[in-house]
C-alpha positions in Angstrom: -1.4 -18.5 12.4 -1.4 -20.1 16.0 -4.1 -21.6 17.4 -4.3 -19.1 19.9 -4.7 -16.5 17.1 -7.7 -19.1 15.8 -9.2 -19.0 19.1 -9.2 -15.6 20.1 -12.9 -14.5 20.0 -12.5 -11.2 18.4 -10.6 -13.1 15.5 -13.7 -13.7 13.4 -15.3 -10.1 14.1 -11.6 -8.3 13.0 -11.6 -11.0 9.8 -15.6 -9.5 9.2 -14.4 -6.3 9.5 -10.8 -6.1 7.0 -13.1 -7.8 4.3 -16.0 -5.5 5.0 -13.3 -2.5 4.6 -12.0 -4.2 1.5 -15.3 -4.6 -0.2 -16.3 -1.5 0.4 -14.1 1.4 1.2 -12.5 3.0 -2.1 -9.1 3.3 -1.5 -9.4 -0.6 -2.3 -11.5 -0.8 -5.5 -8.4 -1.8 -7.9 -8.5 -5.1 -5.7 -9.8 -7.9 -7.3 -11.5 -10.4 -5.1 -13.8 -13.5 -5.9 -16.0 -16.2 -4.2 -16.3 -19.5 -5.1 -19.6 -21.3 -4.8 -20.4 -25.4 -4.8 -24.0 -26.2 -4.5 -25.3 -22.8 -3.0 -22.2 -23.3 -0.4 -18.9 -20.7 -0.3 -16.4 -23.1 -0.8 -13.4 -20.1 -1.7 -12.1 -16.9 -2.2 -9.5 -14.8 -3.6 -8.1 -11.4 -4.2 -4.8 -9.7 -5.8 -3.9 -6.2 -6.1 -0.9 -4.1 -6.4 2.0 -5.5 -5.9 4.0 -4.7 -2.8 7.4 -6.1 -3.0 9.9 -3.3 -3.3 11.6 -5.5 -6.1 8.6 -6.4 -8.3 8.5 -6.5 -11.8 4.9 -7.7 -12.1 1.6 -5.3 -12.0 -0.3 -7.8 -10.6 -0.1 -10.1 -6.5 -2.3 -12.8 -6.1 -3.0 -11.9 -1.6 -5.8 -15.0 -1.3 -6.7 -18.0 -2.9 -7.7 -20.1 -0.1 -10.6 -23.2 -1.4 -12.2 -25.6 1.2 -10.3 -28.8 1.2 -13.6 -30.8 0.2 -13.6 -28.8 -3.0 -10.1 -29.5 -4.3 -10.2 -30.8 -7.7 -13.6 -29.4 -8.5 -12.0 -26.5 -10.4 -12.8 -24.0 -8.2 -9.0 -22.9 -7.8 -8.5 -22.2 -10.8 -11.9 -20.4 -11.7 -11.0 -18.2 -8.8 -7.0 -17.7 -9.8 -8.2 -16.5 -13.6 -11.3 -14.4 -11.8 -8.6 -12.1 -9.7 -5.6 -12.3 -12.0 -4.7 -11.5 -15.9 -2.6 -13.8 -17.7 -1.9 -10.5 -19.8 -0.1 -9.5 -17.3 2.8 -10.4 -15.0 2.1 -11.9 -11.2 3.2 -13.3 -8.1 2.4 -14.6 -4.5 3.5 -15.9 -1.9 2.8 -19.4 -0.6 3.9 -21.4 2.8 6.9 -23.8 2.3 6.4 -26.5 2.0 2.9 -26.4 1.1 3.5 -29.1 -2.2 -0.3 -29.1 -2.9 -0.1 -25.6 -3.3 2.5 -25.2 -4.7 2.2 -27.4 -7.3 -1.1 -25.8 -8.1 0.6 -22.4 -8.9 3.2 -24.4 -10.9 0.6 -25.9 -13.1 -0.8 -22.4 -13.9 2.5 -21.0 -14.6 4.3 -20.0 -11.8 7.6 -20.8 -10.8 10.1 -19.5 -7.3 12.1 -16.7 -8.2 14.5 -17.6 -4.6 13.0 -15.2 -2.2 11.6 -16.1 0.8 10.5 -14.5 4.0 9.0 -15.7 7.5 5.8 -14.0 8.2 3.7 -15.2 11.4 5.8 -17.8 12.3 5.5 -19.6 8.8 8.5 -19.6 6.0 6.7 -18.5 2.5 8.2 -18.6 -1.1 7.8 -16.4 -3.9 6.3 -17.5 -7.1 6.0 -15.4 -10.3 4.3 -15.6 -13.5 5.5 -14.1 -16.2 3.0 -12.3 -18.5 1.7 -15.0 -20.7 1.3 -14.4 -24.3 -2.0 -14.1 -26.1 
């Protein structure tokens, strides 16, 4: 996002309301969607759903997974990646490139690019899928 985007007042009340609507309304209640906490403080969140790719072979997208950057390496990534997705089942997201922190996050929990890639808000992202891991 631009910084304009970041400094347009009404972008924290629109934010407050989409996660209001998703926490609430019903037509999202398949959505998964966690918060991480670190000493009483929200240090992340997450959420999947349904996937939306026209081409997915997956039941399950990871949408969020955004931690603090104080908090990386406490664990709290991954506490929130296995709260909002099943390794029973197949996944995928999509992550900015390059983003090598990131991605090599996802890559440690199993995910590798599949090749696609789109531009969305200005920012070049790469999909990553996870194959349903066996129990």
């Amino acid at each position: 996002m631009s910084d304009d985007e970041l400094d347009d007042p009404e972008f924290v009340p629109t934010r407050e309301r989409f996660w209001r609507i998703g926490l609430t309304d019903e037509r999202f209640k398949h959505h998964r969607i966690a918060v991480a906490e670190l000493d009483g403080r929200l240090v992340g969140i997450a959420q999947s759903a349904s996937p939306t790719d026209d081409d997915a072979t997956w039941s399950q997208q990871l949408n969020v997974l955004y931690v603090l950057a104080f908090a990386h390496g406490t664990g709290a990534g991954l506490g929130l990646l296995d709260a909002v997705l099943s390794e029973s089942e197949g996944a995928a997201l999509w992550v900015a490139d390059p983003n090598p922190r990131a991605q090599a996050f996802y890559r440690k929990h199993g995910f590798v690019p599949d090749d696609s890639s789109k531009e969305e808000y200005g920012i070049r992202e790469i999909r990553m899928v996870r194959e349903q891991m066996e129990s």
